[in-house]
N, C-alpha and C positions, 0 to 999 in steps of 0.2 A: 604134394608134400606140405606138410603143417606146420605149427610153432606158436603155442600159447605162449612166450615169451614172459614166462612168471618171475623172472630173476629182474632186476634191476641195478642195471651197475650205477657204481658210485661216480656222481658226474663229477668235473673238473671245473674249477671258478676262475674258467677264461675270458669273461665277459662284459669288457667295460661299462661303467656309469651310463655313458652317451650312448654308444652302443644299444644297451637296455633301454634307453627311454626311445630311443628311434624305432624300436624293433615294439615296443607298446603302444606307440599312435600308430603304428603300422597296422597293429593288431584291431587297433579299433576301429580307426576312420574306415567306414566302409558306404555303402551306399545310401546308408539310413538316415545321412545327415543331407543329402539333395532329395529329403521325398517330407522328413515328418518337422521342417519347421511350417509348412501351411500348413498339417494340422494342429500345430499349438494355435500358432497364429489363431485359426480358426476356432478354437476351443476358448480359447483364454477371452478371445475378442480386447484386448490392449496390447498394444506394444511393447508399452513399459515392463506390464505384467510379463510378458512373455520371454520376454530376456530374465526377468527374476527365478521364471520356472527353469532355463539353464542353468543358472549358478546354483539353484537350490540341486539339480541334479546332481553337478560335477561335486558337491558336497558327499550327496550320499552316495556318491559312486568310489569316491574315497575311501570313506570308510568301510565300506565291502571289499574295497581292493586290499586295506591294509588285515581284516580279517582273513581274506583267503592264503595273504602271506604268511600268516604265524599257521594255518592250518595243512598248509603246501609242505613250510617247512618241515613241521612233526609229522609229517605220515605223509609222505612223497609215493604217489603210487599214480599209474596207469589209468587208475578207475576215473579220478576227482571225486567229481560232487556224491559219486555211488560211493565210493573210498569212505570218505567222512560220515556220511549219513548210515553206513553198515555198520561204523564203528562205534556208533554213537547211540543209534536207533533200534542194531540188529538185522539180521539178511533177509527177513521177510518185508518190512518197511521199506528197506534200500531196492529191495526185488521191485516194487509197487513205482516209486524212483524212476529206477530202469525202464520199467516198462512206457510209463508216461511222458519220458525220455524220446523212447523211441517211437511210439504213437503220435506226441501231440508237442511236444516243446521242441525237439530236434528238426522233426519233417515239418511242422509249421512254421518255425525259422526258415529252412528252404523254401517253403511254397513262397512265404513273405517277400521275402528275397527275391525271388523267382519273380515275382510280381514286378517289383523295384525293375528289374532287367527287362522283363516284358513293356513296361511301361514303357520306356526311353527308347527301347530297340523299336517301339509301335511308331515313336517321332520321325524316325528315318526311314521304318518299311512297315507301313499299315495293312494288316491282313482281315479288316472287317471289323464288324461287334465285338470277336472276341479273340481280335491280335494278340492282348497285353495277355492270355491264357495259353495263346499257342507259342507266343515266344516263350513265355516260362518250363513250360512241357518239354519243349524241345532244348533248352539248357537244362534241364533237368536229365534227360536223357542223354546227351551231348558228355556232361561233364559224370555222371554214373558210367559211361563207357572208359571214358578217359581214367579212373581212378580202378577199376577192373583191371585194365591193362597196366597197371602199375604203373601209371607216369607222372611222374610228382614234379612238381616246377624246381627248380633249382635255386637258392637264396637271390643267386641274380635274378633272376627272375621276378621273383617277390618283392626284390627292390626295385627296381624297375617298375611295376605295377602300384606299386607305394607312392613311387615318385608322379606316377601318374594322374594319382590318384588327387595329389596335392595339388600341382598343377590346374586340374579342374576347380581347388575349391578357391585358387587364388586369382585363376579367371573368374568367378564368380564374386569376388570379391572387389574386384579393380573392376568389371563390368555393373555393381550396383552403385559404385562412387563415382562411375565416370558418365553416368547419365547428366544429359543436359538441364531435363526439368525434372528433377526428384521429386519424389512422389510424400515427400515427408510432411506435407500439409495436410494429409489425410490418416494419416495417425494419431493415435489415441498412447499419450502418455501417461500410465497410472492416474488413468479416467475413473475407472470403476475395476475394482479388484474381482477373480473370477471368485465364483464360488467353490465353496469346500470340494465340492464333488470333481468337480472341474479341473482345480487342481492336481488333483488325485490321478486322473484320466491324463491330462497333460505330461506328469511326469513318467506314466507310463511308455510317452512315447518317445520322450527325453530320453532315459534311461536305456532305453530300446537303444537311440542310439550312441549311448556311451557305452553299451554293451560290450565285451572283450576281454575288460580290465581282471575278473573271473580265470581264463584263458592265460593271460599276460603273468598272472602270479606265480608260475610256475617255476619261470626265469630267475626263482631268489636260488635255487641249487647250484647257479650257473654264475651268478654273479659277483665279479669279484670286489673286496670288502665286506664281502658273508651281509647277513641280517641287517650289519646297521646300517649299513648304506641301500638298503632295499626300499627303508619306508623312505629316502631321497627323491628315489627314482622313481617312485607312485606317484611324490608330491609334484615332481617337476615334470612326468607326462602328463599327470590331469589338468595342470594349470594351462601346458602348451595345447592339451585338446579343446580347455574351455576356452583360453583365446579364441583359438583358429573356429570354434561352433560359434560364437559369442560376434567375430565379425563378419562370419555368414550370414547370420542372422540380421545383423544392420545393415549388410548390403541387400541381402532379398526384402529388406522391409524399407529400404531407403526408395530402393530401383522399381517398386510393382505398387509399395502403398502394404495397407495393411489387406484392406478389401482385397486388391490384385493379388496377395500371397494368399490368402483364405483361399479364396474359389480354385486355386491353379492345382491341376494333379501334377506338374513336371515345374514347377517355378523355377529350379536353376537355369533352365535350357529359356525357360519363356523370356526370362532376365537377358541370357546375354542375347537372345533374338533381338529382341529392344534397342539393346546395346548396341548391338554389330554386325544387325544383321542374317538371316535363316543361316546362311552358310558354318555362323557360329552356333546355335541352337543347334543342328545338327552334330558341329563336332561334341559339343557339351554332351549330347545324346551319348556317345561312343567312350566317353569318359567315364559315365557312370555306368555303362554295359562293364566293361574292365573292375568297378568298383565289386560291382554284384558278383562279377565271376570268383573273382578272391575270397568273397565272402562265404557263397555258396560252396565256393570247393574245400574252404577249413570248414567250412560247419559240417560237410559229409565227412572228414576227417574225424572230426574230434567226435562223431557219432559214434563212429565206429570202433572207438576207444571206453566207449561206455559199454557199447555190446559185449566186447572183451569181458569186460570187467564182470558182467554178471555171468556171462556163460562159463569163468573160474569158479563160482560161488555154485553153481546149479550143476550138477550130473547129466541131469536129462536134456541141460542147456548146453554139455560140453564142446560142441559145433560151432556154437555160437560166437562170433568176436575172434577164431584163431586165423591168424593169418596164413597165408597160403603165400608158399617161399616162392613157387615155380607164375606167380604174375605180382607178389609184392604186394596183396590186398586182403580184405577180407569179402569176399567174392557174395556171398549167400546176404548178410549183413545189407552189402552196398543196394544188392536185388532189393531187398522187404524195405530198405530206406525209401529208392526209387517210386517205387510203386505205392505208399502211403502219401508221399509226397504229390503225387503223381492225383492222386485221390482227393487232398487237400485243394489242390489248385482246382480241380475241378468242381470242387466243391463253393470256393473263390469267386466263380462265375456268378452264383448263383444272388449275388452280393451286387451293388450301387461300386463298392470297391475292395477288390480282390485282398490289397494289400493292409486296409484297415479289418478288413473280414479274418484275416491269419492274425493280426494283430490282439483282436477279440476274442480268438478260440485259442491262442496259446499263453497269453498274457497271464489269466488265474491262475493258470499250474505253475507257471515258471515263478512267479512271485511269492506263492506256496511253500515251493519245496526251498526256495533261496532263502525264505524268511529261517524253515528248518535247518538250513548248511548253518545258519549264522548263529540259531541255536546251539546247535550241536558243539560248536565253539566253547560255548559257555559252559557245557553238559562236559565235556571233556576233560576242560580245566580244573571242575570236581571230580568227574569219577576216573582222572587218568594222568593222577600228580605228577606218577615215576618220568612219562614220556617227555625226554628233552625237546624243550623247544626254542631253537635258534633264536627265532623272533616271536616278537608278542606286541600283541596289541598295545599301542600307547594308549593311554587315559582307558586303562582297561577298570571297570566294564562299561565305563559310559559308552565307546565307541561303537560295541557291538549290540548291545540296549539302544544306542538310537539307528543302529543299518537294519536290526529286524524288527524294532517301529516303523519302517520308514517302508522294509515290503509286508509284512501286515496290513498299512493302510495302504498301498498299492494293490495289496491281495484284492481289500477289499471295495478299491474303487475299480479295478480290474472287471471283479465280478460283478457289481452293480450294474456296469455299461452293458458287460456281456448279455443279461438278463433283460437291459434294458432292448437291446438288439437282435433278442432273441435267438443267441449264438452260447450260449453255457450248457446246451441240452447235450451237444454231441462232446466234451471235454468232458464230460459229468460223465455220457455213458462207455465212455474207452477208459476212464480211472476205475468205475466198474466193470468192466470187463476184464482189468488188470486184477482185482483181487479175487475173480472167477478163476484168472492162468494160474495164480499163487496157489488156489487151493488145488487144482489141478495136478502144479507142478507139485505139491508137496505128496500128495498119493505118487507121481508117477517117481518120484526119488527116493519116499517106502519101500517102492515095489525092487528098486534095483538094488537098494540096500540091503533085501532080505535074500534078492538072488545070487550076487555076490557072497554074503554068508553061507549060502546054502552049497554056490563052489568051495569055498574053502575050506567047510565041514568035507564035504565028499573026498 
């Protein structure tokens, strides 16, 4: 039994200030802040510099966050970022979205991911050359069975793993100040500033993992004090996320040095080893396995909320995205996620590191199509006066004029590296294959549109 669940009830603004800002670092902090301060570290080559590149992130993650909120607001739908961009750009564009979506920005999020898990789980059970690939595969498979069968964690739960998650990052914190001989004589403070490019690449990985904030906007239909207390609750999880990133970062640089954070694939865990010993390095291992799993299991989530979304838009797609009442999933969806994902990790291997390799082949599209949500904001505003909206962007249009400056030149240092890395050839030909299915699909929804007529003539 099925259920495109096209209706949307009107939600209830039961959801306190605190509440909301706890339930947004929860959304964010995930595994990507114990993997991608070595590689700023290692990119920027300064210390100084390298904490600059945080703050310049938690900046422009702000203001995307507070754009998603005036766009959530006005057109509250199932789809998101397909929602906006169909409305704005039209269903063949949004289709292209979709597609890229579920190709290369979604599934390569998971490989990433997957990666991040592999990694740490390889500290505790090393299965060879290509451990950190077999562990990924197999949470990848692990956690696609578990979402088939319909078993969704329960809020406890998610808190519970929230709090676990902190936990880990405040041993890591108290583990890089509590070394004996700090390594802070080998750091370089705003020695020499990175280059353009550089920067560009850096805050890709920053942003990477501020990632969420997108997600977290959702919560303004739910929140009570309506609108105006929304842009609050943006300002006061970003600033509690940029602390808690902000003294990770001086503890992993205080505790390893700058060189010992550059070279390390696992620096949190190597950190509290230092600190306290293997037996902590291991447990740290196990704290960010938990991180990755949360993550990985919302990003197969909120996939499959995209598929939805187009297979309403398309006839020929009408399978596509609806849930199935009798396991609570969307079963076919979960499979073709699986299995790209699946394809991406393996592809991972083929790479010095798996987790930077996902990072290189999903990074251009997702900065792309994000610079276009931020547009379409703007696009809206003019060709779509009547539609109320709750909230709006403060210091409007400067805000939204500098958050899609800000993935434009993301876009574009995104791609520079990709090509540098020789990783933009296969992202390049799955967005072309995407406008291959468009034209495709559009003959094959011709053909039912005239069959359809031709029952109803008869």
């Amino acid at each position: 039994m099925t259920t495109d669940h096209s209706s949307h009830a009107k939600m209830l603004r039961l959801l306190q200030p605190f509440s909301a800002i706890a339930l947004i670092v929860g959304i964010v902090i995930g595994a990507g802040i114990f993997k991608t301060p070595s590689l700023v570290a290692s990119i920027s080559g300064d210390a100084g510099w390298a904490l600059v590149l945080w703050v310049a992130g938690a900046l422009i993650s702000i203001a995307g966050a507070l754009c998603y909120a005036e766009l959530c607001t006005a057109y509250p739908n199932a789809g998101g970022d397909y929602h906006f961009l169909r409305r704005a750009f039209g269903r063949d564009f949004s289709f292209i979205y979709g597609w890229s979506r579920a190709t290369i920005i979604n599934t390569g999020s998971i490989a990433l991911l997957a990666f991040v898990f592999g990694d740490y789980m390889s500290t505790l059970v090393n299965w060879g050359a290509y451990s950190s690939a077999i562990w990924a595969i197999l949470i990848v498979v692990v956690l696609t069975a578990v979402n088939i069968l319909g078993i969704h964690a329960s809020s406890r739960i998610q808190t519970w793993l929230t709090v676990t998650e902190i936990v880990g990052l405040l041993a890591v914190i108290v583990a890089g100040f509590w070394m004996d001989a700090p390594a802070s004589g080998a750091l370089n403070w705003f020695v020499q500033a990175p280059a353009p490019a550089q920067w560009g690449l850096c805050l890709v990985f920053v942003l990477l993992t501020f990632g969420g904030w997108n997600e977290a906007a959702y919560i303004s239909a739910e929140l009570k004090g309506g609108p105006r207390t929304m842009v609050w609750v943006i300002l006061a999880s970003m600033l509690v996320l940029t602390a808690i990133y902000l003294l990770v970062n001086l503890a992993l640089l205080w505790g390893l040095g700058l060189s010992g954070l550059s070279q390390s694939k696992t620096a949190a865990a190597d950190l509290l080893g230092l600190a306290w010993g293997p037996w902590a390095q291991k447990a740290l291992g196990l704290f960010v396995a938990i991180a990755a799993l949360t993550s990985i299991n919302a990003t197969m989530f909120v996939g499959a909320r995209t598929n939805f979304a187009v297979g309403s838009d398309w006839k020929a797609l009408n399978r596509l995205g609806q849930w199935q009442l009798n396991i609570g999933s969307p079963k076919q969806a979960l499979l073709l996620q699986a299995l790209i994902s699946m394809g991406l990790i393996a592809l991972g291997t083929q790479e010095a590191d798996g987790f930077s390799a996902m990072v290189e082949f999903t990074a251009p599209v997702f900065w792309g199509f994000l610079f276009l949500v931020g547009l379409s904001l703007i696009w809206l505003r003019q060709t779509d006066r009547l539609t109320e909206r709750p909230f709006k962007v403060p210091l409007y249009p400067l805000l939204p004029l500098v958050f899609c400056a800000a993935c434009a030149w993301l876009t574009y240092s995104s791609v520079t590296y990709a090509i540098s890395q020789k990783a933009i050839h296969v992202s390049m030909w799955l967005i072309a294959s995407g406008i291959l299915a468009l034209l495709i699909l559009r003959i094959r929804e011709k053909s039912i549109d005239n069959l359809q007529h031709g029952k109803l003539n008869a």
